[in-house]
C-alpha positions in Angstrom: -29.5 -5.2 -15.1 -31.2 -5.0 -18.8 -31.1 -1.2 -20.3 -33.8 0.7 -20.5 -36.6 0.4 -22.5 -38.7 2.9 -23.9 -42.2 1.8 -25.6 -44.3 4.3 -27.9 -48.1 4.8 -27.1 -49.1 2.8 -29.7 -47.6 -0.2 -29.0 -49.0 0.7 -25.2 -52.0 0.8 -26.4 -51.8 -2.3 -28.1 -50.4 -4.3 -25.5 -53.1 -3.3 -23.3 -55.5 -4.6 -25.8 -53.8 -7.8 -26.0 -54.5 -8.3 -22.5 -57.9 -7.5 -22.7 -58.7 -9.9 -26.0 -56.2 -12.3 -24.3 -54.2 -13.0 -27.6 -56.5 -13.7 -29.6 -55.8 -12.9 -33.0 -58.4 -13.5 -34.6 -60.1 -10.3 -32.8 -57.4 -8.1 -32.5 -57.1 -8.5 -36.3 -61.2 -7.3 -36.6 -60.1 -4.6 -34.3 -57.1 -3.1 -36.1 -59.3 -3.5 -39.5 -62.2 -2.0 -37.9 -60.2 1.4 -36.4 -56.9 1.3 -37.7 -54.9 2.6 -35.1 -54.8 0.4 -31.7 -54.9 3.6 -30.0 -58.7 4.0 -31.5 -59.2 0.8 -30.9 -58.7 1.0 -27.3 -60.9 4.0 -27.4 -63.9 3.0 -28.4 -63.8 -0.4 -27.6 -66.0 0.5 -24.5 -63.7 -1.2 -21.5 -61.4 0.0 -19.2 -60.5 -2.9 -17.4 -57.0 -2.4 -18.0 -54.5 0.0 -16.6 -52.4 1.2 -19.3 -49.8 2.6 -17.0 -49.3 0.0 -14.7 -49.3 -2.6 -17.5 -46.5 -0.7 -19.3 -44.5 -0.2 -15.7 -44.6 -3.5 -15.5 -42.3 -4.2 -19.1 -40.7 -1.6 -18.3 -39.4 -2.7 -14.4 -37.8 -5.7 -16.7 -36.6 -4.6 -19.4 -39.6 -5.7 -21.8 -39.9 -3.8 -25.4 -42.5 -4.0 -27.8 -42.0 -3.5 -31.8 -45.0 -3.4 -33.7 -45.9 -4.6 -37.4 -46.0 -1.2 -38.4 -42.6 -0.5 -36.8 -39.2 0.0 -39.2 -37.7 -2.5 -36.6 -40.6 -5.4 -37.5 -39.1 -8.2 -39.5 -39.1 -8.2 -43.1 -39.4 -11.9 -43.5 -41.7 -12.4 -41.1 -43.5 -9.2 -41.9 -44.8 -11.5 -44.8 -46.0 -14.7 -43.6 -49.3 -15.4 -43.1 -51.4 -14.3 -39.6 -47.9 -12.2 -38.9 -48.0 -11.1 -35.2 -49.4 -7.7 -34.1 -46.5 -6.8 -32.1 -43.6 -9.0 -30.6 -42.6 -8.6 -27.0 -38.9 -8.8 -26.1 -36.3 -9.3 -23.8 -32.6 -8.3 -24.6 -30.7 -6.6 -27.5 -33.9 -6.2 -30.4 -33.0 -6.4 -34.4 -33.7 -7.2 -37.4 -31.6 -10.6 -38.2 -31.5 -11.0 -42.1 -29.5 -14.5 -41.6 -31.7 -16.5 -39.7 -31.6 -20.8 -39.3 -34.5 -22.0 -37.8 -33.4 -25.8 -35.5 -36.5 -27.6 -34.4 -36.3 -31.4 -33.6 -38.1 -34.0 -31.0 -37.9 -32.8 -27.4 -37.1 -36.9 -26.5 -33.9 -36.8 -28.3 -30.9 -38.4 -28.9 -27.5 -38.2 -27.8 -26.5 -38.4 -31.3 -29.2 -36.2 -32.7 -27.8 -33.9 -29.6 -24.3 -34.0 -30.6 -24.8 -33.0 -34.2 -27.6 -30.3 -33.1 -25.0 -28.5 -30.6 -21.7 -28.9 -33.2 -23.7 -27.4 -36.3 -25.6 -25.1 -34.6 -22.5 -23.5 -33.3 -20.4 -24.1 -36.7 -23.5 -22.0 -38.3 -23.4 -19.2 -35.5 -19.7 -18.6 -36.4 -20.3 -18.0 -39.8 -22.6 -15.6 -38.6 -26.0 -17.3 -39.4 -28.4 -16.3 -36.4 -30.0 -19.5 -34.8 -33.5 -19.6 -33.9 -35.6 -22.1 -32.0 -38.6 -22.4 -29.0 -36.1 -23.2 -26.1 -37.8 -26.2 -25.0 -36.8 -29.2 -24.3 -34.3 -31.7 -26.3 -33.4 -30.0 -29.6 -34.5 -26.6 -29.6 -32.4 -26.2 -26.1 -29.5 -28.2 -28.1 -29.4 -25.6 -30.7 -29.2 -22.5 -28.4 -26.5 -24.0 -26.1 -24.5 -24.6 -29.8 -25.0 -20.9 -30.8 -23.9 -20.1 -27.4 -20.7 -22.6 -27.5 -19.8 -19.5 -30.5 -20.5 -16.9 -28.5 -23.1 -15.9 -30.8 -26.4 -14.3 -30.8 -29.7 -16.8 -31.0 -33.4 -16.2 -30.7 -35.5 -17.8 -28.7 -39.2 -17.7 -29.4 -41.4 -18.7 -26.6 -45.1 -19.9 -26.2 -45.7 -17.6 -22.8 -45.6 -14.5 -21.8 -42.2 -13.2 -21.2 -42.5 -13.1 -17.2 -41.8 -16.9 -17.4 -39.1 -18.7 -18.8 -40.6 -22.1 -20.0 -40.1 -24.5 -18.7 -38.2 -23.1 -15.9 -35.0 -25.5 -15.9 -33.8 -23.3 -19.0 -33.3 -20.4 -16.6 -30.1 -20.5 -16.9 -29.5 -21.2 -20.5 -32.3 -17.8 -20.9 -29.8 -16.1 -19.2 -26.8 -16.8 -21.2 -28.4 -16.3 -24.7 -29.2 -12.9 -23.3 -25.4 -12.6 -22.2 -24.5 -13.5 -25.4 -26.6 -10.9 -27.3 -29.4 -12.8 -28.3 -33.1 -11.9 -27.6 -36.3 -13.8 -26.1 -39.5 -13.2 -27.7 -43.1 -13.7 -27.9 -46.7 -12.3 -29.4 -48.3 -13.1 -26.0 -48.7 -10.5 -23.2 -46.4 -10.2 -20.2 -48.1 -12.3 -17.7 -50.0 -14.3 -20.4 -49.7 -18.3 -19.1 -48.5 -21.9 -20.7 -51.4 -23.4 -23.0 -50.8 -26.1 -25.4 -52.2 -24.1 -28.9 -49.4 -21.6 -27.8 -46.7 -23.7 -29.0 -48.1 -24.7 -32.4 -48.9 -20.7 -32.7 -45.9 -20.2 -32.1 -44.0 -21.8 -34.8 -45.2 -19.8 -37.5 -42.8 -17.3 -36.1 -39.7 -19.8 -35.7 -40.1 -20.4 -39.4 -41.6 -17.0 -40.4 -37.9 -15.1 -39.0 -35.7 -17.8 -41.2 -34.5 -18.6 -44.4 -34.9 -22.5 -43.7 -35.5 -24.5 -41.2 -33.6 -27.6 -40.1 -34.8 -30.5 -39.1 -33.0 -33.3 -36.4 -35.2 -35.9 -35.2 -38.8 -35.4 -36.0 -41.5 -38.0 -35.0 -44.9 -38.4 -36.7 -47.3 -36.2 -35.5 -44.3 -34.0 -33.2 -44.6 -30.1 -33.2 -41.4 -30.2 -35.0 -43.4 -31.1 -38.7 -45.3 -28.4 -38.1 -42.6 -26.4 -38.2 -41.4 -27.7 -41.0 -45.0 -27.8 -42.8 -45.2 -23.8 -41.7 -42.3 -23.1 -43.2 -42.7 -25.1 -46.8 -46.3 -23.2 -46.9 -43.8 -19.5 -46.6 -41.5 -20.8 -49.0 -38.5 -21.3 -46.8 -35.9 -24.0 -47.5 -36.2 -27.2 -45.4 -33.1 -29.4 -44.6 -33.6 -32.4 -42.8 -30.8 -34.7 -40.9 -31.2 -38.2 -41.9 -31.2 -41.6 -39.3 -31.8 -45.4 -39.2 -34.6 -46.1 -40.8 -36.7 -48.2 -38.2 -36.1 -45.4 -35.3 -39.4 -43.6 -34.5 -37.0 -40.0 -34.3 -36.9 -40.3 -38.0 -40.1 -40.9 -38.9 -41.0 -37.9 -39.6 -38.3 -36.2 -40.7 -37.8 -39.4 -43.2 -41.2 -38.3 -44.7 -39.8 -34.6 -45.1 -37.3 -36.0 -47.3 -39.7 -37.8 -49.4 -41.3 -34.9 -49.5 -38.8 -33.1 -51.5 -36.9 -31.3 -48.3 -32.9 -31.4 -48.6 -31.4 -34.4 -46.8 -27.8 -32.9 -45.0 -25.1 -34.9 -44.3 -22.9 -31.6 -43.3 -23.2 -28.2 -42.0 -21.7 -27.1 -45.3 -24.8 -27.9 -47.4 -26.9 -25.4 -45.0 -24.4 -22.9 -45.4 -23.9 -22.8 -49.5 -27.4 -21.3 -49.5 -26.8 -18.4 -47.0 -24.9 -15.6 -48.5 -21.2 -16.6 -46.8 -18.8 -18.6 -47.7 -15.6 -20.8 -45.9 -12.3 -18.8 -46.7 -10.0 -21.5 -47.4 -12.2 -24.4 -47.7 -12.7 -26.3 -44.1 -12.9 -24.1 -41.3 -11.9 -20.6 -41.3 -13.7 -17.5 -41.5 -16.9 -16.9 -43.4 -17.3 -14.5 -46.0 -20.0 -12.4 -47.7 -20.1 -12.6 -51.3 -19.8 -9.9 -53.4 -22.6 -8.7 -56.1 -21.1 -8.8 -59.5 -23.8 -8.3 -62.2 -24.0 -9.2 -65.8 -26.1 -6.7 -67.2 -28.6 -3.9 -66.2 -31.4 -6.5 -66.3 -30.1 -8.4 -63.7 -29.3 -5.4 -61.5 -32.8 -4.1 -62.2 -34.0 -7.5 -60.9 -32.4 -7.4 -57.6 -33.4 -4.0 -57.1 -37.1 -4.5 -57.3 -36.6 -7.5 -55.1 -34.4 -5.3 -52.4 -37.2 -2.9 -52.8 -40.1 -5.4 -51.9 -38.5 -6.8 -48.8 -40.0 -10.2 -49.4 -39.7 -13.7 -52.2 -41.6 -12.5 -55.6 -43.0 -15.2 -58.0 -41.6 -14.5 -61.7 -45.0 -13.3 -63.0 -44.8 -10.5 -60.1 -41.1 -9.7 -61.5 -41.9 -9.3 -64.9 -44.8 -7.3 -63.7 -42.6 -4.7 -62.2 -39.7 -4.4 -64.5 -41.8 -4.7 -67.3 -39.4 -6.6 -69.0 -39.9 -10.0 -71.7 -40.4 -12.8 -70.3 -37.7 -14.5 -71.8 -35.1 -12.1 -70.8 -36.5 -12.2 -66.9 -35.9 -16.1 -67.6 -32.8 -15.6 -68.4 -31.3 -13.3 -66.2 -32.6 -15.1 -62.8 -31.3 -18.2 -64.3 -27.8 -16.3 -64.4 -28.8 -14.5 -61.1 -29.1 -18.0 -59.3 -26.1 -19.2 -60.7 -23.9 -16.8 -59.5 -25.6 -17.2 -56.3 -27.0 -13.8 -55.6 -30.9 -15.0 -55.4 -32.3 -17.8 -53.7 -34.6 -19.8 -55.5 -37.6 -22.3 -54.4 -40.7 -23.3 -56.5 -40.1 -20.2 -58.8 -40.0 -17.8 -56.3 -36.9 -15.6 -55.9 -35.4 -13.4 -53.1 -32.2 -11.8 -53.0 -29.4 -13.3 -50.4 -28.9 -10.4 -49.0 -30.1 -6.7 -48.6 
């Protein structure tokens, strides 16, 4: 039986609009401008063709929560992307995952592809790297049955209301990532159905909640480079899997790589840019690194990028700590170095908050 849930009046209100503009963002976005609250939107938005009440029993009865953009729960990273969603809907233990991998690949895949999906996957849920993916077909399901395989908690972002588990042969697997701790989410209403744009919507938040996104096994023109392309355009770090040349899997993902994405050969060169580390070189537990600063600068710095909750561009730094520009050079350089930032086409964000 899932716990409780309990879901404020706002987010009530907004998930009865939701229903009403049937997801589409593009209005609920000119509503929320418009009146601020969704409460006032549904107010004078002259309908009442939906009953708040029995909408919100309906969540309720199984153990559906909202948390809204405005909430303290929301998602930092994702908080920041472009067209961020409204409000997620969600089924199982809700929060905020700073340590997020994105897997996406070809839902035609491999058995090799498959093999090194499931092993990293769970190699990167042990070190306690949350995995994320769509739970369809071929790789995504791959990549939660690895994080499973740990025990570990994994996210799985669907295109459809949360009523239905799509497609309906991952039932099962639904079930486990929920036994495991993980979470099932979506922007779309309850009851809302299966349409194609849903999945390409939906993979702005797959790459919006990560730090990167890995790539096994990505045909030209698949969903899977859109990913990928979604996440370049939100400055998140891309790592690709490399195959033979002439196989149509690796089109695509061989075009990432010429793209500038990071080819991987090993779960290792994911992990060096998440803030753990092996104890003891292969295998083993994972560790956090410690902060160690070199000066005030630098711990200045990180501050102002803890305080933002999102990457800042080195103009936007110097802006704020009104320091030279030569010393904010500096220091980042030495900030990277000692890896406590993150860095990709200068912007910086801290490894950890």
């Amino acid at each position: 039986m899932m716990p409780s849930i309990s879901i404020h009046k706002e987010a009530a209100y907004y998930n009865a609009l939701n229903i009403i503009c049937k997801a589409d963002y593009k209005t609920l976005k000119n509503l929320k401008e418009k009146y601020k609250t969704w409460g006032k939107a549904f107010e004078y938005s002259r309908t009442s063709s939906c009953d708040i009440r029995n909408e919100l029993e309906k969540l309720e009865r199984d153990g559906i929560g909202i948390v809204l953009f405005e909430d303290d729960e929301y998602p930092a990273l994702l908080k920041h992307i472009h067209a961020p969603p409204f409000g997620i809907y969600y089924k199982g233990t809700w929060r905020e995952d700073k340590e997020c991998l994105a897997i996406v690949g070809t839902r035609k895949a491999t058995n090799q592809g498959k093999m090194v999906t499931r092993e990293w996957s769970k190699e990167c849920a042990e070190a306690g790297v949350v995995i994320v993916s769509g739970l369809a077909y071929g790789m995504d399901a791959v990549a939660h049955e690895g994080a499973c395989d740990a025990r570990a908690r994994t996210v799985a972002v669907l295109g459809c209301g949360l009523k239905t588990i799509y497609p309906r042969q991952h039932i099962s697997l639904a079930k486990r990532i929920l036994e495991h701790g993980g979470v099932i989410i979506s922007e779309y209403p309850y009851e809302f159905p299966t349409y194609p744009i849903n999945f390409v919507q939906r993979n702005r938040i797959i790459a919006g909640l990560s730090r990167g996104v890995l790539v096994v096994e990505a045909p030209f023109k698949s969903g899977t480079l859109i990913t990928a392309k979604l996440g370049l355009e939100e400055n998140r770090e891309i790592w690709v899997v490399p195959g033979p040349v002439t196989h149509p899997n690796y089109m695509g993902s061989h075009a990432l790589i010429k793209d500038g994405a990071h080819l991987v050969t090993s779960v290792d060169d994911i992990l060096q840019l998440f803030p753990v580390k092996r104890k003891g070189g292969e295998g083993g537990l994972f560790l956090r690194e410690k902060e160690e600063y070199d000066n005030k600068e630098q711990h200045m710095i990180c501050d102002i990028l803890k305080k933002a909750g999102r990457p800042l561009g080195i103009d936007e730094i110097i802006e704020r700590t009104h320091l030279t520009a030569s010393l904010v050079h500096a220091s980042l350089t030495m900030l990277v170095l000692n890896n406590i930032l993150l860095e990709s086409n200068n912007v910086y964000e801290i490894r950890y908050r």
